[in-house]
N, C-alpha and C positions, 0 to 999 in steps of 0.2 A: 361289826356283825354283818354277816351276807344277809340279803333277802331270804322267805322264806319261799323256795322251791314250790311248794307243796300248793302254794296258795297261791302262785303265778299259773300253776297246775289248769285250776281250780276256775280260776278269771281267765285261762286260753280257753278252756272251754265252753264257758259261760257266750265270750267275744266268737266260736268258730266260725259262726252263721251267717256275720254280718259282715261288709264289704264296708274297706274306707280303713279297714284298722292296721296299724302299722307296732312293732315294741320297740323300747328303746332304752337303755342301759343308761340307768341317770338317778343323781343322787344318792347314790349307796343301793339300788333298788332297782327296778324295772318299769318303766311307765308305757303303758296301752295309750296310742292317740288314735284318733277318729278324723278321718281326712286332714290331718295334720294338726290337730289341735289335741292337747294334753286331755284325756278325759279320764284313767284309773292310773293308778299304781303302786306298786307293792312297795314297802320301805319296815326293813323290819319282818314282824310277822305281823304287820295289820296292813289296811287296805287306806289306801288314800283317795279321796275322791273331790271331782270337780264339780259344785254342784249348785244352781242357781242363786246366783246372792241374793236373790230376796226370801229364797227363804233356809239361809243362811244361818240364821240365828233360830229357828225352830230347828234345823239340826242339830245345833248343836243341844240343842234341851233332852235329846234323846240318848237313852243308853247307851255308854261305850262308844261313846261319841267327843272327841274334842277339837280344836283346831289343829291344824298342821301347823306343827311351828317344830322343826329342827335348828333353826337360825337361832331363834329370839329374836324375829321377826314373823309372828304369825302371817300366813299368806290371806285372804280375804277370798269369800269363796272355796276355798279346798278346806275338807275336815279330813280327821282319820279316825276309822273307827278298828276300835280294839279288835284283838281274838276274839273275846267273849262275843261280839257282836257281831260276828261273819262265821260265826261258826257251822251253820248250816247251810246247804247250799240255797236255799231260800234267801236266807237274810243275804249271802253275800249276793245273790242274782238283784236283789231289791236296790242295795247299792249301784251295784253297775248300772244298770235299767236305768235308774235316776238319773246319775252322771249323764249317759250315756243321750237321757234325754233332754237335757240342758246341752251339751256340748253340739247335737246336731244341731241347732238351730246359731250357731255361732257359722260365721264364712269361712271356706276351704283354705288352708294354705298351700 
């Protein structure tokens, strides 16, 4: 199954403003990185996100919310959150934003 278009859309817009960001065609999907570090990406029709491990496990307690796990090996740090949960562009901006403010404070590659 492709990405969904619509919601790479959705996250370019969100991303237009900010400087450092780069896309990248990975994993079945699209991934947003932030001065070289993986910070969003689309897989599916849900949003995938990189997003402080500590507070890792309160994300996931929240709706339409679970780990990335395509493998069977869930990754540590990255969740995805459903359709239902990005459905507006609020919710999806609150994701990004999050990401996006965990990922700055990581070192440039």
């Amino acid at each position: 199954m492709a990405f969904s278009e619509s919601l790479a859309l959705r996250v370019r817009q969100i991303l237009s403003s900010r400087r450092g960001i780069a896309e990248k065609k990975m994993f079945g999907g699209v991934g947003f990185l932030l001065n070289g570090n993986m910070c969003v990406g689309i897989w599916k029709n849900s949003l995938i996100a990189r997003i402080d491990p500590e507070s890792y496990e309160d994300a996931l307690k929240e709706e339409y919310v679970r780990k990335f796990d395509i493998t069977g090996r869930p990754m540590k740090g990255w969740i995805l959150v459903e359709p239902d949960g990005i459905e507006t562009d609020a919710q999806l901006s609150q994701w990004v934003e999050r990401s996006l403010e965990f990922v700055s404070t990581l070192p440039k590659k």
